[in-house]
FIKOLPA-99049 format. One record per residue (C-alpha): residue in three letters; y, x, z; chain. Coordinates in nm, 3 decimals. Example, Ala and Ser with C-alpha at 12.3 -4.5 7.8 and 13.67 -1.06 7.14 Angstrom:
% FIKOLPA-99049
{node 'ALA',{-0.450,1.230,0.780},'A'} {node 'SER',{-0.106,1.367,0.714},'A'} 
This chain:
% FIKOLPA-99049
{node 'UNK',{-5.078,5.367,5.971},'A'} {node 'UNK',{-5.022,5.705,5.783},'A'} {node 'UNK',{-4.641,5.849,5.838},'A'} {node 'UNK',{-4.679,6.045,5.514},'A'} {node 'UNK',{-4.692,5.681,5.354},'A'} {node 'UNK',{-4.364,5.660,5.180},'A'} {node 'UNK',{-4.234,5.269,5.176},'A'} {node 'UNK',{-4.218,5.196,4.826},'A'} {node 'UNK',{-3.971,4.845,4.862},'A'} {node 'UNK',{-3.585,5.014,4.873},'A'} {node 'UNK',{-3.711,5.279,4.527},'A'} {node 'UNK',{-3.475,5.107,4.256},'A'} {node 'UNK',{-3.706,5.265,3.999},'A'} {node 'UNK',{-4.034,5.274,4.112},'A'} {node 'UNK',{-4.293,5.443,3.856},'A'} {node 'UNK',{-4.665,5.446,3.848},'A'} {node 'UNK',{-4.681,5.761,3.942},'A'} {node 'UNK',{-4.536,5.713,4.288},'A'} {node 'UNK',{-4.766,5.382,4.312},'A'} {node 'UNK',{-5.080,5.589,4.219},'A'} {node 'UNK',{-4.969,5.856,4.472},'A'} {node 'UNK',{-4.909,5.566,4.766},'A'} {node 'UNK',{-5.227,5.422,4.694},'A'} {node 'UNK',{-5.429,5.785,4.691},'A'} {node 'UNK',{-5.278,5.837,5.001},'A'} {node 'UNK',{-5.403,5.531,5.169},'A'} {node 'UNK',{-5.755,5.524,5.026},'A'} {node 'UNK',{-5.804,5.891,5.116},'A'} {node 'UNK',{-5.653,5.730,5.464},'A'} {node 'UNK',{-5.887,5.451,5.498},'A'} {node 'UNK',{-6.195,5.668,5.419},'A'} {node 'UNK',{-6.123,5.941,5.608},'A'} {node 'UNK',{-6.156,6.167,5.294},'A'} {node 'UNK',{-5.990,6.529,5.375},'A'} {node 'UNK',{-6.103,6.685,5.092},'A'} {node 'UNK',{-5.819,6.653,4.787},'A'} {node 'UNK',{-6.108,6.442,4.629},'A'} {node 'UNK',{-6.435,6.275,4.771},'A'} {node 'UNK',{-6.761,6.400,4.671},'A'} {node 'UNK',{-6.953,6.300,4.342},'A'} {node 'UNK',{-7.117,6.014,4.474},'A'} {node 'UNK',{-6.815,5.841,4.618},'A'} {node 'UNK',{-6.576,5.923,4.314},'A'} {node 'UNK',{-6.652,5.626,4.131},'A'} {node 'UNK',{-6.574,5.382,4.437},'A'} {node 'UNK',{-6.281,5.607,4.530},'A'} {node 'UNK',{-6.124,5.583,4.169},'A'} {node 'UNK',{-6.117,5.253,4.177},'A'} {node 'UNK',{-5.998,5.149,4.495},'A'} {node 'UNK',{-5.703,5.346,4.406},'A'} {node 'UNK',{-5.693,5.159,4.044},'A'} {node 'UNK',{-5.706,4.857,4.260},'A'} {node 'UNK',{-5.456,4.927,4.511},'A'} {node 'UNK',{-5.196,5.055,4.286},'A'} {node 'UNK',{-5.232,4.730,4.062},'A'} {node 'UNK',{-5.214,4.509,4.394},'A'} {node 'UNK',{-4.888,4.732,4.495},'A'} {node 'UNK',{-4.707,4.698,4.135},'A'} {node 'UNK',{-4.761,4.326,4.120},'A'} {node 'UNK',{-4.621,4.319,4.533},'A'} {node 'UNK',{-4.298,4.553,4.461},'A'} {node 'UNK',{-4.256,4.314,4.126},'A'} {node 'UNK',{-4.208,4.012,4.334},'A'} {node 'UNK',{-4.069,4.111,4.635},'A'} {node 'UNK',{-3.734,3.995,4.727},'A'} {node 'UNK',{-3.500,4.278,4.888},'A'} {node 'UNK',{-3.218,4.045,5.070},'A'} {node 'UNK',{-2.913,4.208,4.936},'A'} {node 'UNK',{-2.945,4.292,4.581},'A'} {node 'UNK',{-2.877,4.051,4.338},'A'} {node 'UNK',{-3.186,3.963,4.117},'A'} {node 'UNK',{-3.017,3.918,3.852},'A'} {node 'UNK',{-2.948,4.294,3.811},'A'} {node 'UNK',{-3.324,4.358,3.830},'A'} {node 'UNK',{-3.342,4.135,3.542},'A'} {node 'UNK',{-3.087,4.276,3.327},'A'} {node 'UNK',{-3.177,4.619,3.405},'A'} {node 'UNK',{-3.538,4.524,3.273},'A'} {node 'UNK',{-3.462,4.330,2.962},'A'} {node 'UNK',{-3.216,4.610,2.861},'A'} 
């Protein structure tokens, strides 16, 4: 895949920005768009692949389990 893909998993304090950025990054990837941003007609469908994506990659890095850290931290960390 795409080296300039940054793994998302080990970021403590992952924001949506760095999710939206990921997922740009693979869309524009996937559809072999070079261009910062596809043309008119495939704006809409790029848009929301990346609304997609990011959503998909929130709800992964929400679950995932990273052997090693307790997740009870995560938990007190986000109720505080």
């Amino acid at each position: 895949m795409c080296r300039s893909i940054v793994s998302l998993r080990d970021v403590e304090d992952v924001n949506a920005c760095e999710v939206e950025t990921a997922a740009r990054q693979f869309v524009r990837k996937v559809s072999g768009t070079k261009a910062k941003s596809p043309s008119r007609a495939n704006q809409e469908a790029f848009d929301r692949a990346i609304a997609e994506i990011s959503e998909a990659t929130s709800r992964l890095l929400g679950s995932w389990v990273v052997h090693g850290r307790d997740p009870r931290e995560t938990e007190r960390a986000e109720s505080a």
